[in-house]
C-alpha positions in Angstrom: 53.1 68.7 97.1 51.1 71.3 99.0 49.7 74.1 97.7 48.8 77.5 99.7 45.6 78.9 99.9 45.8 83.0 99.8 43.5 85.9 100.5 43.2 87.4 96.8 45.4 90.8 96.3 43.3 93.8 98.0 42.6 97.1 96.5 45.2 99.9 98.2 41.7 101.3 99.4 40.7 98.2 101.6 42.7 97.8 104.7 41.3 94.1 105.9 39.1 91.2 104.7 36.5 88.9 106.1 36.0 85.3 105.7 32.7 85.0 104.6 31.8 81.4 103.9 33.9 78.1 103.3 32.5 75.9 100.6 34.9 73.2 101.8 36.3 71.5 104.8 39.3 69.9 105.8 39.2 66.2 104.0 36.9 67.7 101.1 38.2 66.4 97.6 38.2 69.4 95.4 38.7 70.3 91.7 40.8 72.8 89.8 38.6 76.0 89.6 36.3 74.9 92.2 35.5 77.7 94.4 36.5 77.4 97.9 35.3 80.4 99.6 34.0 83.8 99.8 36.4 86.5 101.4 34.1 89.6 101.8 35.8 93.3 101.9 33.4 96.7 102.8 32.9 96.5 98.7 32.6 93.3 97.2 33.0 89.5 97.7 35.7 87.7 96.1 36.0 83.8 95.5 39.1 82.4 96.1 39.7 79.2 93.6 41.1 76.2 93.7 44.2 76.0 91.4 44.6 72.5 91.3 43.1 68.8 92.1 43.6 67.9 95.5 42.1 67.6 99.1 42.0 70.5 101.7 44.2 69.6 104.5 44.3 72.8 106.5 41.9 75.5 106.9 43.7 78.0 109.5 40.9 80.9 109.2 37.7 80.0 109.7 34.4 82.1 109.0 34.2 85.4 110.7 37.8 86.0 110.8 39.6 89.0 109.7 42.5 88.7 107.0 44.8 90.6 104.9 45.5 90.1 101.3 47.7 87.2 100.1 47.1 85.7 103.6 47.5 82.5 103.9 44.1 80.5 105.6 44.3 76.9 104.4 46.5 74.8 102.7 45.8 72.4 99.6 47.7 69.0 98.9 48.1 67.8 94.9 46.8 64.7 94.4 44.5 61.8 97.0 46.2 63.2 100.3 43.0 61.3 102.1 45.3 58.7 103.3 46.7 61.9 105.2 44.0 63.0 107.2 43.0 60.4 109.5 40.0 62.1 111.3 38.3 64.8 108.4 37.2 67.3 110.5 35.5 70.8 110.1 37.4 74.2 109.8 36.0 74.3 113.8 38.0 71.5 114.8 41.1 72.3 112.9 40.9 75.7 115.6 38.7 75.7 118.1 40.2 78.5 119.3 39.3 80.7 117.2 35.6 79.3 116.6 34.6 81.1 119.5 35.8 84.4 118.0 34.2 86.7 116.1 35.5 90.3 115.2 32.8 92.9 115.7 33.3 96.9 114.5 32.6 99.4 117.0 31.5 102.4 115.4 30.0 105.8 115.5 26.4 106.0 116.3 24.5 107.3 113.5 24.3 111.2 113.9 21.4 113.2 113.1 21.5 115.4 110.0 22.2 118.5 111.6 25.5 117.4 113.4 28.5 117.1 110.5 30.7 114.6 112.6 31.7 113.9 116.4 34.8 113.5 118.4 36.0 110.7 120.5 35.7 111.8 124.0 36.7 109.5 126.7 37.8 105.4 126.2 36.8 103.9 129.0 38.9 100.4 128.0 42.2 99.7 126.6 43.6 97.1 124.2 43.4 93.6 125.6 40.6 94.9 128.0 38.2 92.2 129.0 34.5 93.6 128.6 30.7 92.6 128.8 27.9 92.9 126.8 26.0 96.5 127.1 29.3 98.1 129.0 29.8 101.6 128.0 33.2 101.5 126.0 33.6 105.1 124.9 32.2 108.0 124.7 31.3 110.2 121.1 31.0 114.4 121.6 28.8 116.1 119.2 28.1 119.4 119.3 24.9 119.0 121.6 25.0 116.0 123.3 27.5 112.9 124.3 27.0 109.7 123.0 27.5 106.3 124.3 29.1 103.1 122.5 28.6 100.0 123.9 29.7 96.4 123.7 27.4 94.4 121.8 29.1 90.8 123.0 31.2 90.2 125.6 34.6 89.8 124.7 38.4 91.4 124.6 39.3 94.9 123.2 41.5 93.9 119.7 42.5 97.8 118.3 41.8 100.8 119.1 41.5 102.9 115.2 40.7 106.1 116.7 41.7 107.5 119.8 40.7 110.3 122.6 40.5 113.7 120.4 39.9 112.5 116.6 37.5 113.5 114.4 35.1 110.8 113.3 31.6 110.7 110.8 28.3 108.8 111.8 29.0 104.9 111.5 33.2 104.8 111.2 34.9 102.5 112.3 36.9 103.1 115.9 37.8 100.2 117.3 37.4 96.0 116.9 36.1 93.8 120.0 36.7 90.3 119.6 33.4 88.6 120.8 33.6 85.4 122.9 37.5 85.8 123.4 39.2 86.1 126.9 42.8 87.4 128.0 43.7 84.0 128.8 43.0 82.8 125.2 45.2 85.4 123.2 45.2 83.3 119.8 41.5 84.6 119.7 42.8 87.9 119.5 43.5 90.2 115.7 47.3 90.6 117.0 47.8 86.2 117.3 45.8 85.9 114.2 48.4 88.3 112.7 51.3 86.7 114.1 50.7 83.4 113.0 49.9 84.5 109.3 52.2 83.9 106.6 53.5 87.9 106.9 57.3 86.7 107.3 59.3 84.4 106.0 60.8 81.2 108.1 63.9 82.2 108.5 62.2 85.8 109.4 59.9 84.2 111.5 62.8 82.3 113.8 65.1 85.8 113.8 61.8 87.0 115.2 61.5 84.4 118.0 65.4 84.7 118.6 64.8 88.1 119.7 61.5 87.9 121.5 59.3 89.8 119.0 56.1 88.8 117.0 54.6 90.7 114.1 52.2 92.7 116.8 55.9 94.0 117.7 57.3 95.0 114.0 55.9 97.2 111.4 56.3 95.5 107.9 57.4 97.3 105.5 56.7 94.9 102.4 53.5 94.3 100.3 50.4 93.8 102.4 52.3 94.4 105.0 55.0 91.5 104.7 57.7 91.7 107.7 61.4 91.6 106.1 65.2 91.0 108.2 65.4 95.1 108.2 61.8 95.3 109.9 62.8 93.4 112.4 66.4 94.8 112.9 64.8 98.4 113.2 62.1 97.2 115.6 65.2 96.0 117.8 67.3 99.7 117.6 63.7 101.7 118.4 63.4 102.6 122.4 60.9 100.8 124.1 58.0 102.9 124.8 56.2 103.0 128.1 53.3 101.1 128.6 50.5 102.7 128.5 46.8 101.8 129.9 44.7 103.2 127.5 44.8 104.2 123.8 46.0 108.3 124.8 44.6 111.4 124.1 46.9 114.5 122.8 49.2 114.9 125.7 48.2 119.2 127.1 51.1 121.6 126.4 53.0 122.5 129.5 54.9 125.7 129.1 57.4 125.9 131.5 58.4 129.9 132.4 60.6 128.8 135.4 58.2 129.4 138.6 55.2 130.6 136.9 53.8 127.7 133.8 50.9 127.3 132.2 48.9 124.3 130.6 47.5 124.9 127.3 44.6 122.2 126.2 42.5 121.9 123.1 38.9 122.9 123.7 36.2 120.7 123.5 33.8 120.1 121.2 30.8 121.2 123.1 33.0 124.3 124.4 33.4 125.1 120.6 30.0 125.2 120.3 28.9 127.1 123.6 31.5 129.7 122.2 30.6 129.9 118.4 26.5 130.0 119.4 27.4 132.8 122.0 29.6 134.9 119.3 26.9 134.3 117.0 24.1 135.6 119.5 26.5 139.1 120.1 27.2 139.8 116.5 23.4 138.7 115.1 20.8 139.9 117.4 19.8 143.7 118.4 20.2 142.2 121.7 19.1 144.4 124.9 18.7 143.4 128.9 15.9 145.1 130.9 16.3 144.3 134.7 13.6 144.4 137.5 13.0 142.7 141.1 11.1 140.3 142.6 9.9 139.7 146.2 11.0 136.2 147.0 9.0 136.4 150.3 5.7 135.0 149.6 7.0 132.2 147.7 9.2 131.3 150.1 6.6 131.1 152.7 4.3 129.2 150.8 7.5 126.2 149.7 7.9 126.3 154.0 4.1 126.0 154.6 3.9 123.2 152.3 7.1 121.7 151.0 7.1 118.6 153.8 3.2 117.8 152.1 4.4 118.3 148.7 7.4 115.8 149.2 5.1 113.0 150.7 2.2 113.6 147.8 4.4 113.9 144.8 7.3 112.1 146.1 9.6 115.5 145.0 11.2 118.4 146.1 9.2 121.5 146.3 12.0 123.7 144.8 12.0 127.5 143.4 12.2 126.4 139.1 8.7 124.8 139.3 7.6 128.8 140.5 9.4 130.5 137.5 8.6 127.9 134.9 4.9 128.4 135.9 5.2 132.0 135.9 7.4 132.5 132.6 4.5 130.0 130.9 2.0 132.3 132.0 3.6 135.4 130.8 4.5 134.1 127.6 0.5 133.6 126.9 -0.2 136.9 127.5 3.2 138.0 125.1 3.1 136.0 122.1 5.9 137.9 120.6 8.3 136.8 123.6 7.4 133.0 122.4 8.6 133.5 118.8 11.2 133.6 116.5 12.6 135.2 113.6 13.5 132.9 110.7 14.8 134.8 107.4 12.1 137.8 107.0 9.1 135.7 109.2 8.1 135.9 112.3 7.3 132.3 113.5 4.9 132.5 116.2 4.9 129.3 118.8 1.5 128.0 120.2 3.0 125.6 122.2 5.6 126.3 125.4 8.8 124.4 125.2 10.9 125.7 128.3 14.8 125.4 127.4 16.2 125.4 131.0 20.0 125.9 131.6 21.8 123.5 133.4 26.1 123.3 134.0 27.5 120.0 133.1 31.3 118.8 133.6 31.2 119.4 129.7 30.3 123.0 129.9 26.6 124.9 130.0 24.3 123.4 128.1 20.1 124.3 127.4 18.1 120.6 127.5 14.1 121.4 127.2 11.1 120.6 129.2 8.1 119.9 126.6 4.6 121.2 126.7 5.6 123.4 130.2 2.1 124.8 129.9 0.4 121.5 130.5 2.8 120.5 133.5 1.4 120.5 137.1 4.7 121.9 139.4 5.6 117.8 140.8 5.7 117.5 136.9 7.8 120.2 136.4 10.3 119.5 139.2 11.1 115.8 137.8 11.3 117.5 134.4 13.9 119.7 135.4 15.4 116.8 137.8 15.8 114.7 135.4 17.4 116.9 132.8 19.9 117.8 135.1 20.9 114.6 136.1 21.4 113.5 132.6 23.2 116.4 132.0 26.0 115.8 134.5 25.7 112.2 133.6 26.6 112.9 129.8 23.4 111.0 129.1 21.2 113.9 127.1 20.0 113.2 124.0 19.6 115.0 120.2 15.9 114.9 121.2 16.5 116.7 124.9 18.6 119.2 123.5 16.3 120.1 120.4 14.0 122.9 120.1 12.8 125.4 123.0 11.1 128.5 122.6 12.5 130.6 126.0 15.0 130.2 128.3 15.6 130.0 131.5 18.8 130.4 133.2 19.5 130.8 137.1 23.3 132.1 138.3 21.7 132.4 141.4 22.9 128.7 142.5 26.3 129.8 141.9 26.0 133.1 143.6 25.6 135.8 141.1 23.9 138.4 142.5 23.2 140.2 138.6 23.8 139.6 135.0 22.9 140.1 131.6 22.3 136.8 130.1 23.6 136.0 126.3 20.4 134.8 124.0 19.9 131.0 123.1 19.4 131.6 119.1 16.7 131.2 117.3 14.9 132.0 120.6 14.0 136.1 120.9 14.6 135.9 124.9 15.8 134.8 128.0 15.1 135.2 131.7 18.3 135.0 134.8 17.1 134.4 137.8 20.0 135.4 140.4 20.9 135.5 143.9 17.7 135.8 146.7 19.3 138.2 149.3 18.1 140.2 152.1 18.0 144.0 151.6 16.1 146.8 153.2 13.6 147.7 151.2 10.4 150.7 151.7 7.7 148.9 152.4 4.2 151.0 153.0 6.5 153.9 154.1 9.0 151.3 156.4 11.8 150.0 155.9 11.7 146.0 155.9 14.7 143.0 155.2 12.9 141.3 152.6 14.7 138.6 150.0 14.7 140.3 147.3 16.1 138.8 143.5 17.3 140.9 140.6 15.6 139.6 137.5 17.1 140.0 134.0 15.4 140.2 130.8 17.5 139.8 127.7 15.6 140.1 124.3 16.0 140.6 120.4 15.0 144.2 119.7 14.1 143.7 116.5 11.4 140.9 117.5 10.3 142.7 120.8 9.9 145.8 121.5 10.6 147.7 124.9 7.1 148.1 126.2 6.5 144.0 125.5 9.4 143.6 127.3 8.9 145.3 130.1 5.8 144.4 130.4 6.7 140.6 130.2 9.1 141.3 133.1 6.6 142.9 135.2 4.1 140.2 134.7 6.7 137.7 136.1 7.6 140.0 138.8 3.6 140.2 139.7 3.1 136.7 139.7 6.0 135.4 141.6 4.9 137.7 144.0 1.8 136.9 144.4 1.9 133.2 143.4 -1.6 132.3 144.0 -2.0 134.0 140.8 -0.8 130.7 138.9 -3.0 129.2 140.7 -5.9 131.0 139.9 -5.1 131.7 136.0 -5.1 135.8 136.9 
């Protein structure tokens, strides 16, 4: 008489099981009472006993594998069954199958204090998708910056929790890759291991097979899950759904109005933000824009003079940021009240010169900052800025590369603007736009001369700054763009 082995009842709270450790294998003589293994949930261990004298003569889940309560993983025979077992083996050779296999979470990175939770962004597998170690499975928004998940085995996709669009906490749960399993070896997948367990009845089981389904196909509707004859009559009558490649996103809302139709989409998280910090800037700040003009000119002469020398020394570009950075450092030194901040009733003054510089991303405009600006030669600063970018429109910035910044700097110039009045990056008291260089006659020594000539715009918290520091910072850029060996020269 054989006796079968069961996952103890879990709580309603606890969805799944581990095997943790056998005490036995197949052959072992065991007692009544004798503990047989460990099944481990996210809360406790439980010991699953024997309930009679006998010998172990199937073990169907071995370590590492995930179960459901009153699963059935081994079975016991009453009694000296060792006449029975001709070769005692391992639980590794009863399925070698599923030795190889070992379910690993894939989860939310940990998020830094300041950030509540994250949404998933982009899968870049599906279910049943074949992956390697370190390959990027899917993407986590925050409000800052996009992380990365990766694999941390190679292996096949099992299930997808959480799909494009939900919200998730730091260290949940998404998805389950099932480590040293391939496509070709499906019983290594969660969906085989489910449809082998003990979740129907035989006579279930065969209606099942009659009609081509197995227990990945049919929701049960019966404790822990338990398919009955009217599960698997209703998964017959529902329509077959398309087959999809990936786990989908909310589908966007297409209205049709006969010709003219419109898509509506859910913002992202990071356009949330954008909006929210914007809103906040409006309704929070005394803020105020003074404008002035720069004679792009000289600088322009000196990146032709020198740009092909520059390249082969510092193995860069010779670009126009490296000026303004340099120029903006300089003027905050001489402005300490540009370089602060208000927090509560202080003023918080900054002795150090964290540049925030504003770069466009697929995602939407975000402010990643270059360190210690003041102690940056201009190759320095034009890798800086380089590299931010890039990571930027890679979705590769960090907490860290987004945190902080004293000033910003924002150029519409690459995108044509010709003038603006740029919103304020809170906590920061200012920011500079930099906009279109175009030629326009200008009165020069009584002349008239076609110079390039940029609108500069200075956007500040009044109640930090006042106008004659502001202006005063703007013409101090102005002066030293203009005559750039001033940076040089520390005048």
């Amino acid at each position: 008489m054989t006796t079968e082995i069961k996952v103890p009842v879990l709580p309603e709270s606890v969805a799944d099981a581990t095997v943790a450790t056998w005490h036995v294998q197949v052959g072992d003589k065991v007692s009544r009472d004798q503990v047989l293994v460990d099944i481990e949930t996210d809360k406790v261990v439980l010991e699953v006993q024997a309930v009679v004298d006998g010998v172990i003569t199937e073990i169907s889940q071995v370590e590492g594998a995930t179960v459901l309560g009153e699963q059935v993983i081994a079975i016991l025979t009453e009694g000296d069954a060792s006449a029975d077992i001709s070769a005692p083996a391992k639980p590794a050779a009863s399925a070698p199958a599923a030795t190889a296999v070992k379910v690993i979470d894939i989860i939310v990175p940990v998020l830094p204090e300041s950030v509540a939770d994250a949404t998933v962004a982009t899968w870049h597998v599906a279910e049943g998708d074949t992956v390697s170690v370190d390959q990027n499975l899917v993407d986590i928004e925050t409000d800052k910056v996009v992380l990365e998940v990766v694999a941390q085995d190679n292996g096949v996709i099992g299930k997808i929790i959480h799909v494009e669009g939900d919200t998730v906490l730091g260290s949940q749960v998404i998805g389950q890759l099932n480590a040293g399993a391939t496509t070709s070896a499906p019983a290594a997948t969660a969906e085989e291991a489910i449809s082998s367990d003990e979740l129907a009845s035989p006579s279930v089981r065969r209606l099942m097979t009659e009609k081509g389904l197995t227990a990945a196909d049919v929701s049960g509707t019966g404790k822990g899950g338990r398919i009955s004859k009217e599960d698997v009559e209703a998964a017959m009558n529902k329509p077959a759904a398309a087959p999809v490649a990936k786990a989908a996103a909310p589908a966007p809302v297409v209205q049709d109005l006969g010709e003219r139709t419109q898509k509506r989409v859910p913002m992202t998280r990071l356009r949330k933000t954008i909006a929210k910090r914007l809103l906040e800037a409006k309704n929070s700040t005394a803020m105020l824009t003074t404008f002035n003009e720069v004679n792009m000119k000289p600088i322009m002469d000196l990146r032709k003079q020198y740009k092909d020398l520059f390249e082969k020394t510092h193995d860069t570009r010779l670009g126009f940021m490296s000026f303004y950075v340099k120029a903006v450092t300089e003027a905050l030194k001489r402005f300490p009240a540009v370089n602060a901040s208000i927090d509560g009733d202080d003023i918080v003054y900054h002795n150090f010169f964290d540049i925030s510089i504003a770069v466009s991303t697929p995602r939407g405009l975000v402010t990643p900052v270059l360190r210690d600006a003041d102690q940056l030669g201009m190759a320095a600063i034009e890798n800086g800025i380089r590299g931010l970018a890039i990571k930027g429109r890679d979705g590769k910035l960090s907490i860290e590369d987004m945190t902080g910044g004293n000033f910003t700097i924002t150029n519409g110039g690459v995108f044509g603007s010709l003038l603006s009045t740029p919103i304020l990056n809170l906590p920061q008291a200012a920011i500079l736009g930099m906009h279109k260089i175009q030629d326009r006659p200008m009165a020069v020594n009584g002349k008239v001369e076609i110079l390039p000539m940029m609108y500069l715009a200075l956007s500040y918290d009044h109640r930090l700054i006042d106008g004659k520091e502001s202006v005063g910072f703007l013409v101090a850029i102005k002066d030293l763009l203009e005559d750039p060996t001033r940076l040089l020269l520390d005048i």
